[in-house]
N, C-alpha and C positions, 0 to 999 in steps of 0.2 A: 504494500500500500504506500504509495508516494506521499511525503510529508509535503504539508498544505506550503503556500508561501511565507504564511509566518510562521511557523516550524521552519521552515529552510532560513528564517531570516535569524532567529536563535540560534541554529547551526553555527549560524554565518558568523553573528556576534559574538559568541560562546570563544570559538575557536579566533577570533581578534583579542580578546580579551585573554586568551589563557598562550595562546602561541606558543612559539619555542624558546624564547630569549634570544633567537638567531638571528640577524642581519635578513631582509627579505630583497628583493630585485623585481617585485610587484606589488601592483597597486591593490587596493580594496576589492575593487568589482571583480580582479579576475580569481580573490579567494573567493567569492560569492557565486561565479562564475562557477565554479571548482563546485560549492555545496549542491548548486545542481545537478553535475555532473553524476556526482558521487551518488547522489538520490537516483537518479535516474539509470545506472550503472545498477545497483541495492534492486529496483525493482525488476531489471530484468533478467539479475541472478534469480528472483525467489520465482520469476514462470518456467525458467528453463536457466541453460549452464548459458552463460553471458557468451556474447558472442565475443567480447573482448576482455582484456583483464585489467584490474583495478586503474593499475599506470596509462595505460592505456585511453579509458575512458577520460584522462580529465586533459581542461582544455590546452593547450601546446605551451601556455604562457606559464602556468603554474606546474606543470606537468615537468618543463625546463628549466624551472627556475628555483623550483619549491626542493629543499634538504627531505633524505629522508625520514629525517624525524619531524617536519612540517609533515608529508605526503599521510604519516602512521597516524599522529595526533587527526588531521585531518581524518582521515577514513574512520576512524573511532569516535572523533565526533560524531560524524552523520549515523553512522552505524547507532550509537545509543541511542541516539532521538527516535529512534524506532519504536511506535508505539508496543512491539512486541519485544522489545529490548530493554525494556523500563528498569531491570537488574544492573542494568550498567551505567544507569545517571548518577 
């Protein structure tokens, strides 16, 4: 189930708010850009095996620019907001 726009805008701010203490090389909309991604990547793991993989999915700016310990924190945010994930907020 896709999380609503505001659900995705929590994602968004959550993971501004909490970040990695890293140096980033983009701007706001393309992590926000990203929390879509990532929703929309989440929903089409849960109908079938995604056609692409996590890194994959997200969009080229963050995807090139983001540390792996931004890309993790990120996927674990969207991931908990999962109304079926509620264990992990």
């Amino acid at each position: 189930m896709a999380l609503s726009t505001g659900e995705r805008d929590q994602v968004w701010r959550a993971f501004m708010r909490i970040g990695t203490g890293e140096a980033t090389n983009f701007v706001k909309q393309t992590v926000r850009d990203a929390v879509d991604n990532a929703d929309d990547w989440a929903d089409s793991a849960a109908a079938s095996v995604p056609a692409t993989s996590y890194n994959a999915a997200l969009n080229a700016t963050f995807r090139s620019n983001a540390t792996a310990a931004q890309k993790s924190l990120h996927h674990v945010s969207a991931h908990a907001s999962k109304p079926n994930h509620s264990d992990l907020h």
